[in-house]
Rosetta silent file (secondary structure, phi, psi, omega in degrees, C-alpha in Angstrom):
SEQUENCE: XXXXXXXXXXXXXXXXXXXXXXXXXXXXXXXXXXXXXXXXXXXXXXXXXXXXXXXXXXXXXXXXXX
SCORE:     score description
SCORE:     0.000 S_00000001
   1 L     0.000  147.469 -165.620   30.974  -10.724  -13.805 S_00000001
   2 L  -168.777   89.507 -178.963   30.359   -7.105  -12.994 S_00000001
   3 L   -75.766  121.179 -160.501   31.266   -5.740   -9.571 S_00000001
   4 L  -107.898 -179.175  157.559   28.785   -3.261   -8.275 S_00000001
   5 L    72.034   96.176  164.853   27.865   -1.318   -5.044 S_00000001
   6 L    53.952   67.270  145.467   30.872    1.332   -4.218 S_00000001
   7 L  -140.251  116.216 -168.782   33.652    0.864   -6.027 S_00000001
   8 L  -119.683   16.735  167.024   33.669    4.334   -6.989 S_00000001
   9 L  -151.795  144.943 -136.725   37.910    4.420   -6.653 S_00000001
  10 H   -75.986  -16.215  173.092   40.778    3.072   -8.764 S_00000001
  11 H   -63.078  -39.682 -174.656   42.657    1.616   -5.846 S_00000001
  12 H   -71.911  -46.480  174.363   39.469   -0.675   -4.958 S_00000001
  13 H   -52.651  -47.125 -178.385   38.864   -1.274   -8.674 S_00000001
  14 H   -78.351   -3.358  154.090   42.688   -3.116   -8.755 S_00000001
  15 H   -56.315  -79.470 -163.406   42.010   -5.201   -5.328 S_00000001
  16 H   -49.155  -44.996  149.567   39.369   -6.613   -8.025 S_00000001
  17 H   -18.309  -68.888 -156.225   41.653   -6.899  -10.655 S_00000001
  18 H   -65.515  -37.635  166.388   44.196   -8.475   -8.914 S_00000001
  19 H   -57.600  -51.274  176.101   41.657  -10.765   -7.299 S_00000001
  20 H   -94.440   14.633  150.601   40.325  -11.951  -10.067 S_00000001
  21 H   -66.780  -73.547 -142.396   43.560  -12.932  -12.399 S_00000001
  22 H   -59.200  -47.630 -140.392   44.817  -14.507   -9.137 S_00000001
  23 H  -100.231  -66.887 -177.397   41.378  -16.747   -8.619 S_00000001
  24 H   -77.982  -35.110 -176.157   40.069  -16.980  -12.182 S_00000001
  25 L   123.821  166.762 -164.472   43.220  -16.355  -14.442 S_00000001
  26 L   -88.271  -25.860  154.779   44.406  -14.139  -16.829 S_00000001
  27 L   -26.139  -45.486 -171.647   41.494  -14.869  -19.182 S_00000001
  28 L   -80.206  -36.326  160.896   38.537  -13.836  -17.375 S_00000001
  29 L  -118.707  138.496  166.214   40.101  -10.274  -17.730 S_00000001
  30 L  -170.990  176.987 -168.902   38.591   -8.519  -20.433 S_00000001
  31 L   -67.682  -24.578  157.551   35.203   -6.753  -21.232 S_00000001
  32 L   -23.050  -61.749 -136.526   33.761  -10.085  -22.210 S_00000001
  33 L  -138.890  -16.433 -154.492   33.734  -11.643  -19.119 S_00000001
  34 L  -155.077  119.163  169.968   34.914   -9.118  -16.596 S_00000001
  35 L  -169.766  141.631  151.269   33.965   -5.310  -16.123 S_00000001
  36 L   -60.094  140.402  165.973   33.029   -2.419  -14.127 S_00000001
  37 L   -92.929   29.016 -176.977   29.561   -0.179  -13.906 S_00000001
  38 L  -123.523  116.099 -168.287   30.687    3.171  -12.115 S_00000001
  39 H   -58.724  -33.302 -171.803   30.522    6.125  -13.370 S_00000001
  40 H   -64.105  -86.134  135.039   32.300    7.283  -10.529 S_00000001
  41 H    19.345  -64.516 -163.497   34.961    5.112  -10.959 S_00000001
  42 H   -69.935  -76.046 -173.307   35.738    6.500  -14.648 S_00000001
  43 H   -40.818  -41.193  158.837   36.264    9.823  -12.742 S_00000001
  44 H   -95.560    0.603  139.488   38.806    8.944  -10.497 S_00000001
  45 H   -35.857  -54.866 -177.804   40.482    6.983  -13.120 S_00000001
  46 H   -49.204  -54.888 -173.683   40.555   10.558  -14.487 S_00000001
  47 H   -66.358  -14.684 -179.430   41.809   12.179  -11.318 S_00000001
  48 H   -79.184  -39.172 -169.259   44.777    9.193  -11.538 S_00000001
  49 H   -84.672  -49.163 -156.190   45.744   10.004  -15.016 S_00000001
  50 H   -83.973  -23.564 -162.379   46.131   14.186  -14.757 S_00000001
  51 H   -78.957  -56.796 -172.115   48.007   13.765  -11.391 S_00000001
  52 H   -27.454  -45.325 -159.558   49.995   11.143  -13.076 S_00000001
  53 H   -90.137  -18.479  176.647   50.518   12.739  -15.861 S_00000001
  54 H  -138.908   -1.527  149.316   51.312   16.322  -14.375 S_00000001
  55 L    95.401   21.328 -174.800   52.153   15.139  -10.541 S_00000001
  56 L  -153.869  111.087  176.809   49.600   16.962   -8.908 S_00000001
  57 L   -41.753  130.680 -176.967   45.909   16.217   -7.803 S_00000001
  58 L  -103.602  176.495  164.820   42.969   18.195   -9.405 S_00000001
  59 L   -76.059  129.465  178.779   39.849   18.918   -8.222 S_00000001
  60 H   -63.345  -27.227  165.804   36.874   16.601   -8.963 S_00000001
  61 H   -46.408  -23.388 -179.273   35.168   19.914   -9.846 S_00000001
  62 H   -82.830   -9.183  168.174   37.044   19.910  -13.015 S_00000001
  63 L  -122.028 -161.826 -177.360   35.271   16.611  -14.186 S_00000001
  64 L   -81.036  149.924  171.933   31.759   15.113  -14.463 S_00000001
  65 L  -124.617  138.167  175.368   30.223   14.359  -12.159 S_00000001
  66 L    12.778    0.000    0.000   27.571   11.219  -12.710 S_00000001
């Protein structure tokens, strides 16, 4: 499975998560069987991890963009 069309942000990516452990099971995730395509995505993983990590939001100018 591979959920497409705009989920370009990490809150939206873990509604899928959560949905599918809940539906399918703890199995289903991994890259086998279960993964995103968005480049988009990766980046605001990115923007999750520096504020996380220093408590303050950066600018998406500071990464790639697509």
């Amino acid at each position: 499975m591979k959920p497409a069309g705009g989920i370009s942000k990490s809150k939206l990516a873990l509604h899928y998560l959560i949905m599918v452990k809940e539906v399918l099971g703890q199995d289903w995730l991994n890259n086998h069987w279960f993964r995103f395509g968005a480049s988009s995505l990766a980046n605001d993983v990115l923007l999750q991890l520096v504020k996380q990590k220093t408590g303050a939001y950066q600018s998406a100018d500071y990464f790639a963009i697509d």
